[in-house]
MIKE-286536 format. One record per residue: residue in three letters; y, z negated, x of N, C-alpha, C in turn. Coordinates in steps of 0.2 Angstrom, whole numbers, plus 2048, in hexadecimal, padded with zeros to 3 digits. Example, Ala and Ser with C-alpha at 12.3 -4.5 7.8 and 13.67 -1.06 7.14 Angstrom:
<rs>
  code   nY   nZ   nX  caY  caZ  caX   cY   cZ   cX
   ALA  7E4  7D9  842  7EA  7D9  83E  7F0  7D9  842
   SER  7F5  7DD  840  7FB  7DC  844  800  7D9  840
</rs>
This chain:
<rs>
  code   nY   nZ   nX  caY  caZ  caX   cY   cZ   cX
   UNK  56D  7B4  530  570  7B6  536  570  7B0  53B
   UNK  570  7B2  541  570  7AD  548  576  7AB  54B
   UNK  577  7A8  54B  57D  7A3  550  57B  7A4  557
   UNK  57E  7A5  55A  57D  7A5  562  586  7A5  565
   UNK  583  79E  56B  58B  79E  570  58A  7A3  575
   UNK  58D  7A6  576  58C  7AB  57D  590  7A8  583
   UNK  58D  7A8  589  591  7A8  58F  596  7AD  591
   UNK  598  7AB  596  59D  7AE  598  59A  7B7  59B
   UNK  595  7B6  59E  593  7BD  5A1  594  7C3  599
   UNK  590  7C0  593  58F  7C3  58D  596  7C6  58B
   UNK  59B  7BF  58B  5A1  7C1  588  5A4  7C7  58D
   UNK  5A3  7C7  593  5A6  7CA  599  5A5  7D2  594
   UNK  59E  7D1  593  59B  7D9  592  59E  7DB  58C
   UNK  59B  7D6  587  59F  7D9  581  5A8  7DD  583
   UNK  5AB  7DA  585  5B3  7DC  585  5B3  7E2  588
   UNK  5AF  7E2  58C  5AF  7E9  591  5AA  7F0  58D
   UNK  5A9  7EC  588  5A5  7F0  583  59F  7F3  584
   UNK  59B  7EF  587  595  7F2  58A  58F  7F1  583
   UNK  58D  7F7  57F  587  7FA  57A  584  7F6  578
   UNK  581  7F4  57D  57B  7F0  57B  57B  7EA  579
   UNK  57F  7E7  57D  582  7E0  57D  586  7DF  577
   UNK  58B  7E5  575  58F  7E5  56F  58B  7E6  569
   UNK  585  7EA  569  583  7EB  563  57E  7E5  561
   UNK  57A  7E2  567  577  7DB  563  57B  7D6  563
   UNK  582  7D5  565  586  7D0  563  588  7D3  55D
   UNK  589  7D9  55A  58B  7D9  552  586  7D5  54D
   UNK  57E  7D5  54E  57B  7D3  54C  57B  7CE  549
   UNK  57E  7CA  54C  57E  7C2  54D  584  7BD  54A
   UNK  587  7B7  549  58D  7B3  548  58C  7B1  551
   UNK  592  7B2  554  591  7B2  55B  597  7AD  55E
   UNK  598  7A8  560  59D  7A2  562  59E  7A3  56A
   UNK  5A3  79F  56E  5A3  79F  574  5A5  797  575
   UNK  5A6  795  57A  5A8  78E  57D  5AE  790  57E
   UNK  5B3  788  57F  5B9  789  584  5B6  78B  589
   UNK  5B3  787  58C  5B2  789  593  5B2  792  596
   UNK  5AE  795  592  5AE  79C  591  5B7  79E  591
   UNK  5B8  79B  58C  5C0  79E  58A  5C5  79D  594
   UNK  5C4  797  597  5C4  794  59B  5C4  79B  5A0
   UNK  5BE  79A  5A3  5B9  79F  5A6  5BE  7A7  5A4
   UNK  5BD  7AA  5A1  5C1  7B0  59F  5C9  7AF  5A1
   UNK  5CD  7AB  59E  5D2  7AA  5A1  5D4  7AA  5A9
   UNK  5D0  7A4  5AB  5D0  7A5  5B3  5CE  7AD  5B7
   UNK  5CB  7B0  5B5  5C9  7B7  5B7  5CF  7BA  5B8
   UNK  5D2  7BC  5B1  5D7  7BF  5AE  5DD  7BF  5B4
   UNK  5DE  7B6  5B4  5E2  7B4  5B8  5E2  7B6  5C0
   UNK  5DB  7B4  5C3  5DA  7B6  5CB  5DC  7BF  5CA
   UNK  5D9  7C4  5C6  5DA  7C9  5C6  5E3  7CC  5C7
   UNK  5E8  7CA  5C2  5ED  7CA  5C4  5F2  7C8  5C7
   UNK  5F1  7C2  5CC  5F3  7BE  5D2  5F1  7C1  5D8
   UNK  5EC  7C8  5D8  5E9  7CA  5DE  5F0  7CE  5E2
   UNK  5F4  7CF  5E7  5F6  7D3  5E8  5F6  7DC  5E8
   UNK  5EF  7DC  5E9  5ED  7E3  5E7  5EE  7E5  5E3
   UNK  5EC  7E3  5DE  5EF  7E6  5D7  5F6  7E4  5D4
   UNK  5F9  7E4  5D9  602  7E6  5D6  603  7EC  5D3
   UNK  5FE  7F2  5D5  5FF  7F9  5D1  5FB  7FA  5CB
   UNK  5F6  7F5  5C9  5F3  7F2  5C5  5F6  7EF  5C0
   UNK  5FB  7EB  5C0  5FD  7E6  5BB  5FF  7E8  5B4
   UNK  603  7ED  5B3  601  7ED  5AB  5FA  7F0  5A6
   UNK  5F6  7F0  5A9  5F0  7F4  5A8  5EC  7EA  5A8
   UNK  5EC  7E9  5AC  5EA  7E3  5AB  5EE  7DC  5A6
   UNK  5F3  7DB  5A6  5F6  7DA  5A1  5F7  7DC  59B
   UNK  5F4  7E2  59A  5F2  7E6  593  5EA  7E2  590
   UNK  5E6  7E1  596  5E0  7E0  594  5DF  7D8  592
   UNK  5E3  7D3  592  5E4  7CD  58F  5E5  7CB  589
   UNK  5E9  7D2  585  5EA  7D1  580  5E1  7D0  57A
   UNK  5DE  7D6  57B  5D8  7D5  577  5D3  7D0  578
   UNK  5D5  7CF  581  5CE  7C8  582  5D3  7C2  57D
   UNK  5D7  7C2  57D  5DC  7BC  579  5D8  7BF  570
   UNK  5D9  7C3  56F  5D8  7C5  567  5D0  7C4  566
   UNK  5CD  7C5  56A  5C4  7C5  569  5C5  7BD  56B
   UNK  5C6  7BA  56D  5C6  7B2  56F  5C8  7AE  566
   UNK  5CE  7B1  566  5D0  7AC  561  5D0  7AE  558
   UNK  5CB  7B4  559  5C8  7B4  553  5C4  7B1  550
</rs>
């Protein structure tokens, strides 16, 4: 089996659960960087700091929990 780090665009897809992405990452032993972990967080962050989605917020603070749980597995 292959080890591979993935970037942040990969990790992005995976979580969003995009097919193809997901099924050749089952494939594999698959690792990320802090900086990735970094990277995601900051997203996370700008996304729920925007104004406009104040009618957004728990739907967005629901979705930290699995980026948190797929990170630190």
């Amino acid at each position: 089996m292959s080890r591979y780090i993935l970037d942040t665009d990969h990790v992005s897809l995976i979580l969003c659960n995009h097919p193809q992405v997901t099924a050749n990452a089952s494939l594999h032993q698959i690792a990320v960087t802090v900086i990735t972990v970094k990277e995601l967080f900051n997203g996370w962050i700008v996304k729920i700091n925007d104004p406009s989605a104040v009618h957004n917020l728990p739907t967005l603070y629901s979705q930290s929990l699995p980026v948190t749980n797929e990170i630190l597995v």
